[in-house]
N, C-alpha and C positions, 0 to 999 in steps of 0.2 A: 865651670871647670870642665875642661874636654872629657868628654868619656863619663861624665859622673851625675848624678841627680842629689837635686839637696831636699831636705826637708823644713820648709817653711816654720817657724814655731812662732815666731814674732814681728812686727812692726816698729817705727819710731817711735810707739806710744804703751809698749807691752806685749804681751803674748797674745795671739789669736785665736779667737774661738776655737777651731777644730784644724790643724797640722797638717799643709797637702804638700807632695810630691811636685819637683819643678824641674827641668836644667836649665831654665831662663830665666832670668828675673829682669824687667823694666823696672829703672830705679830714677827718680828723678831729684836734681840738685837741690840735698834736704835732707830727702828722704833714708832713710836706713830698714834694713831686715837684720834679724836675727835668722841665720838658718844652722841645720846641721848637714853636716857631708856626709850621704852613703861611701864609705868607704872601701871602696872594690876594687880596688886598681891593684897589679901584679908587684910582688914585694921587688924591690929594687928600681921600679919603672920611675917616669917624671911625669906630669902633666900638666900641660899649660892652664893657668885662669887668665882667662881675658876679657876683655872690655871691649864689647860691639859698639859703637857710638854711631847717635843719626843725626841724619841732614835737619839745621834749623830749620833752612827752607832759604836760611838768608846769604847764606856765604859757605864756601866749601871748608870743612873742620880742617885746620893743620893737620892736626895728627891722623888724619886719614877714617876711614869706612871700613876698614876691615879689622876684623878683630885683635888690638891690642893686647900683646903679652904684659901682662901686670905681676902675675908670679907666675911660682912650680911647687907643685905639691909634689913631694919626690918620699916614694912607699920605704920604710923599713923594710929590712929582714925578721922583725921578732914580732911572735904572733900576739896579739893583747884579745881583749875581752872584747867578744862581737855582741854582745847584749844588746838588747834595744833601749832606749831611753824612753820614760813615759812621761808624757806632758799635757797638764788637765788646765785650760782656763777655763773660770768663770766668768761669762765676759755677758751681760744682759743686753740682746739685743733692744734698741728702743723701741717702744711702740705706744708711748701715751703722746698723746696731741701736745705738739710743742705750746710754750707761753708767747712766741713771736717768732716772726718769718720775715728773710731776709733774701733779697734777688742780687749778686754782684751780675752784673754783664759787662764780660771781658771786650774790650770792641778796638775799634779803628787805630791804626799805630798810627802816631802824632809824633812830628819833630820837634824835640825842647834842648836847647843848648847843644844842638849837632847831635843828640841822641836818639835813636827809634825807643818810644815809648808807650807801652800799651795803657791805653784807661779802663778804667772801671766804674762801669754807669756815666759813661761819659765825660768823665772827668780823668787829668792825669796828676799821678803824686808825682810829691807829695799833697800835692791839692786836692786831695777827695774828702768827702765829709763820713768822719766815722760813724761806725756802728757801736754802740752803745747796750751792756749786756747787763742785768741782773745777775748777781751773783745766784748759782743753785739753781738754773733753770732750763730746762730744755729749749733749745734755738732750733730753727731749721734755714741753713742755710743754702742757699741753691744759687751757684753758679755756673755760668751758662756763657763758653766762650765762643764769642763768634768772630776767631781768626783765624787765620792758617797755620797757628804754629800751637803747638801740646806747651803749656805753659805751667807750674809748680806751683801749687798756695799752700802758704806756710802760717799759721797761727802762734804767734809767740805769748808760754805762757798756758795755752790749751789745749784740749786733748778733743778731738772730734772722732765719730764713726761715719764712713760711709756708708749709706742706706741702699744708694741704688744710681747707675750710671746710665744717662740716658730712657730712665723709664725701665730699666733691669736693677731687679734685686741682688746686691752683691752677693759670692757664697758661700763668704765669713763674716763673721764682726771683727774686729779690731777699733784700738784704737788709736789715732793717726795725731798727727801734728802737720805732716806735709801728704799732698796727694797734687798727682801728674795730675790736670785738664785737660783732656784734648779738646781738639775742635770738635 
């Protein structure tokens, strides 16, 4: 939202650990936030929300590179309650040794029925051999894309935290369902 910062509170999967201050959010198809609006714009004004969108890498976006007008948050004249809102999760970060450990590697796009395709461990779906989970167990899964383009992994059904990106600890918990990969 032009002009405005939000506050972070939650993910696709719940509230987050500890609540941070943004005017950006990277969101990948999936994915959802929960945020709140600082509220600070002059009464009677308008302000654009828009939608940055980037390059696959594969083909130029129709709808263009610059930021699309998606709505207008447009201020009242009457004044309400400027209070702050408090927000406590309890969200345990992991830290006992998982029961099994799992490597996807995102890799080489493959042509299948005129489509670009990316695999996983070599393989392309639907033809990959699943992973198979004990119910009630800590997993560690670690995926590792080695292509050119930030790709979405989505878990249907589960809820995961990211621990750490590239060897960086993340600097919240949450819990997720979908999470951007980059390369």
């Amino acid at each position: 939202i032009v002009d405005h910062e939000m506050i972070v509170v939650g993910t696709d999967g719940g509230y987050i650990e500890a609540p941070f201050d943004t005017d950006r959010l990277t969101i990948s198809p999936g994915e959802r936030y929960s945020v709140l609006v600082h509220a600070t714009g002059a009464p009677g004004r308008r302000y654009e929300i828009r939608n940055f969108r980037e390059s696959s890498g594969l083909a130029t976006d129709p709808l263009g590179m610059g930021g699309q007008v998606v709505a207008t948050l447009e201020y009242g004249t009457d004044r309400r309650d400027d209070s702050q809102p408090q927000f406590s999760a309890d969200i345990e970060r992991f830290t006992a040794a998982p029961t099994a450990n799992f490597t996807w590697r995102l890799g080489g796009m493959e042509m299948e029925d005129g489509q670009i395709a990316l695999t996983i461990n070599g393989e392309t779906w639907p033809n990959v051999t699943p992973v198979h989970l004990k119910g009630n167990t800590r997993t560690t899964l670690r995926i590792i894309n080695n292509t050119m383009l930030r790709h979405p992994m989505h878990l249907h059904g589960q809820r995961f935290q990211v621990t750490n990106v590239s060897g960086e600890m993340v600097p919240y918990s949450a819990w997720k369902d979908t999470v951007d990969v980059w390369p």
